[in-house]
N, C-alpha and C positions, 0 to 999 in steps of 0.2 A: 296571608301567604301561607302555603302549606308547604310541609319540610319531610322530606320523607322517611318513613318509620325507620330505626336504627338496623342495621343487619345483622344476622346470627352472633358474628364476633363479635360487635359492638355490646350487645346482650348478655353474651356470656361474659364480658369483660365486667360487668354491670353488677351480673349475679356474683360472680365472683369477690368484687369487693365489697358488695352488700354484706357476704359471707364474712368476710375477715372483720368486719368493723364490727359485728353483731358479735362474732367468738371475742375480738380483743375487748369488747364493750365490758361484755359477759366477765371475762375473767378477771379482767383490770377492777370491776367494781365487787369483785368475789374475794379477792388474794393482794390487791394494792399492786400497780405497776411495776416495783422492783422484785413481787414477788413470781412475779409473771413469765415463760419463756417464750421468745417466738416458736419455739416447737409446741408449745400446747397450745397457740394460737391457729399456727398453720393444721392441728392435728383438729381442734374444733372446728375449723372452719371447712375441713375434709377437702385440704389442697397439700400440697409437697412445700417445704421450706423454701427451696428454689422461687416453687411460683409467689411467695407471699411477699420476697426480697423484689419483685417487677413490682408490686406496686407500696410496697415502703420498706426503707434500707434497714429503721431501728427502729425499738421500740418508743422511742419518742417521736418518729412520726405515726406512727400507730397510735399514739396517746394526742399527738394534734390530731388526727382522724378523727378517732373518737370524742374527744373535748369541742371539736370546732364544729362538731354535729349538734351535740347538746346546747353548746352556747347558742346556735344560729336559730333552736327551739327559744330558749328562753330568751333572744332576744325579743323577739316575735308575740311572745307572749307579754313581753313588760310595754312593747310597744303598742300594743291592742290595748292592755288596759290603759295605759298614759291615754290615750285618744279620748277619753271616759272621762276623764281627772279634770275640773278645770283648773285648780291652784297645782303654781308653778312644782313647789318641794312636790306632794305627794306624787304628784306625774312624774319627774326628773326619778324621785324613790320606785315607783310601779315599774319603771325601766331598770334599775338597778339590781331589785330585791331576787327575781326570778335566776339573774344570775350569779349574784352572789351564793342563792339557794343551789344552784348547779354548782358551782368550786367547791362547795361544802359537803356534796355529798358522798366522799371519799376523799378526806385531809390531803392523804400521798400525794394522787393524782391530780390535785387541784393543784399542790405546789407545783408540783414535778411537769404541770401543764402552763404553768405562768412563764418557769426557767427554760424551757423547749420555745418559748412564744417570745422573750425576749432574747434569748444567749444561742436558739438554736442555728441550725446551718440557716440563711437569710439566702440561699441558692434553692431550696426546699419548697416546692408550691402549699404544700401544708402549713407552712412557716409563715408563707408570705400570706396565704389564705386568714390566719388567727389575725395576722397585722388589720387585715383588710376590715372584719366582723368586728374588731374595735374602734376601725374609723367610720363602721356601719352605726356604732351604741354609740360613738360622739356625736354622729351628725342626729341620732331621733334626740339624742338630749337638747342638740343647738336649737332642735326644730321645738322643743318641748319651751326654750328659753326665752324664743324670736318671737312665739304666738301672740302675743299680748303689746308687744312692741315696747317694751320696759329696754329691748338693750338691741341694737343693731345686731347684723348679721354674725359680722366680724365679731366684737364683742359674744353676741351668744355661743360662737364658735370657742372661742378661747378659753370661755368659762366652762363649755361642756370637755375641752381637754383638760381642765385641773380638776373636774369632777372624777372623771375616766379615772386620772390617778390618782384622786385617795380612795375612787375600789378596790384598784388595783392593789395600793399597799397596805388597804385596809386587808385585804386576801390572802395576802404576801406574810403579812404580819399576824396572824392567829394560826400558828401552827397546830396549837392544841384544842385535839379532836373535843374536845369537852366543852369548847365556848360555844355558846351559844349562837345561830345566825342572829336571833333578836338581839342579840349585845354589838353584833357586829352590824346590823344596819341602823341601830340607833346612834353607835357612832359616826356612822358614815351619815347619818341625816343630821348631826349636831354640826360637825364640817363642812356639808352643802350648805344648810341652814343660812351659815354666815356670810356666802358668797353671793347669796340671791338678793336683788335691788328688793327696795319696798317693803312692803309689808307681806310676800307669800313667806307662806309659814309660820305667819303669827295667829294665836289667836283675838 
């Protein structure tokens, strides 16, 4: 079925947020998010304040724009390599690591993108958008848990939401910009480890 090409406004509406997410990208990972104003977003991105308030109200959905961009890279990427993996941990970790690696690569924003994704407005398509890309990385892990037939549906389901959250607090919890991600996925892999039936991830 063919769909027809978008028209001029739809286009410029396109270009236009291309533009803000690429300036707020820019800046948020230049200055950290609280360092940041919507006027040097709106001034890079070469739009008016006005216009940059039509397509998000604060900079915390400017910071789920740009966060829920990179997550949806790096989910994609851990899910391409889990495909590769056959032992259960390393696949469930190949899904993890890439975005761990993304919250890491600016402490502030990593945080300041966790709290906007739990506590923020939940009326926000941005909002609800980040909610959605987590129940996206639960179900490639249930799908990563189910393959082998070690745990039913239900069960692989269940186990990839307590996986989900000790990322998440694993993420939540290293504030300081100094620790390393290898410290923080070896914990997270000591954690999963104990939750997986059988013998994956032993040697």
């Amino acid at each position: 079925m063919l769909f027809p090409a978008p028209g001029r406004r739809e286009r410029n509406k396109q270009q236009k947020l291309d533009r803000i997410t690429a300036a707020a990208s820019e800046l948020f990972a230049e200055h950290g998010v609280e360092e940041v104003t919507t006027q040097q977003i709106a001034g890079r991105a070469d739009i008016g304040t006005g216009t940059l308030f039509l397509y998000a109200k604060s900079k915390g959905e400017l910071l789920l724009l740009v966060q829920n961009a990179h997550y949806v890279e790096a989910l994609e990427r851990g899910r391409a390599a889990a495909e590769t993996i056959p032992d259960e941990l390393d696949a469930v970790m190949a899904i993890l690591q890439p975005i761990l690696e993304c919250n890491r690569v600016q402490v502030e924003n990593g945080r300041t993108y966790l709290k906007e994704m739990v506590f923020g407005d939940s009326s926000e398509p941005r909002q609800r958008e980040a909610l959605h890309i987590v129940a996206r990385t639960e179900e490639a892990i249930a799908a990563v848990l189910a393959r082998r037939g070690r745990l039913s549906a239900a069960d692989a389901a269940t186990t990839a939401h307590v996986v989900s959250a000790m990322m998440f607090l694993g993420m939540a919890g290293s504030p300081d910009p100094a620790a390393g991600i290898e410290d923080i996925v070896q914990d997270i892999w000591t954690q999963v480890r104990l939750l997986l039936p059988g013998d994956s991830g032993k040697s």
